[in-house]
C-alpha positions in Angstrom: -16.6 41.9 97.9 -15.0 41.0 101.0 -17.1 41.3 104.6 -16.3 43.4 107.3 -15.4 42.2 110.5 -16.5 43.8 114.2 -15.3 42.8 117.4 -16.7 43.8 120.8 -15.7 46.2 123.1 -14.2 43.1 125.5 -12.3 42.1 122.4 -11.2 45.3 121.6 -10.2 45.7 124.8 -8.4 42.3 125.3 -6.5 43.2 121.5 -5.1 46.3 123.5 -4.5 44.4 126.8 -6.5 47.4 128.3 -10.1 47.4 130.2 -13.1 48.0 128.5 -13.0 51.8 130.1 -10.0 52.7 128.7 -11.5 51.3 125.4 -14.4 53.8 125.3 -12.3 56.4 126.7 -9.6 56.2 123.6 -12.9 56.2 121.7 -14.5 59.3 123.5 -11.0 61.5 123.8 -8.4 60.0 121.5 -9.9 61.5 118.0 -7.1 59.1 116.3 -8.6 56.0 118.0 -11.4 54.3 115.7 -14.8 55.3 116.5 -17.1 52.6 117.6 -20.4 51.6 115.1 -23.5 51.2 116.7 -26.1 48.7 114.9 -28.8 48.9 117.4 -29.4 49.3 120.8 -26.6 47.4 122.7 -25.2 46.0 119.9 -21.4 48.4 119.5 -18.9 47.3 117.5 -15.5 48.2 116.2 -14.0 47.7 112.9 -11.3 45.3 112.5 -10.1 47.2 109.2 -9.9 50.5 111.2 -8.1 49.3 114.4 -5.6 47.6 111.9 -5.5 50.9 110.4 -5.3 52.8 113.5 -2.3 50.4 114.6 -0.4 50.6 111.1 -0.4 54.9 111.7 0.7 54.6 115.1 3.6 52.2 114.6 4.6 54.8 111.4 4.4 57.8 114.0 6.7 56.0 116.3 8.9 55.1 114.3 9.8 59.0 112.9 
């Protein structure tokens, strides 16, 4: 079984070339954008397997 990866909010943030705002905000208004996981108390992470995801469906949906 392979391991999930997470990644920060800064290194979500830095994938997108955005600010870590923005990166909450897509989480918090875009319902498309992956939501993050929360293992404890400060300790938020997002899924590397659901950004890819997220990515794959919106290259597809501009591409139509």
């Amino acid at each position: 079984m392979a391991s999930q990866i997470y990644v920060t909010d800064n290194q979500t943030a830095e994938r997108y070339g955005v600010s870590r705002g923005t990166v909450w905000r897509w989480a918090k208004e875009n319902p498309e954008f992956p939501k993050p996981v929360y293992f404890s108390k400060g300790c938020v992470r997002w899924s590397i397997s659901e950004l890819q995801a997220y990515e794959e469906k919106q290259a597809k949906s501009s591409r139509v």
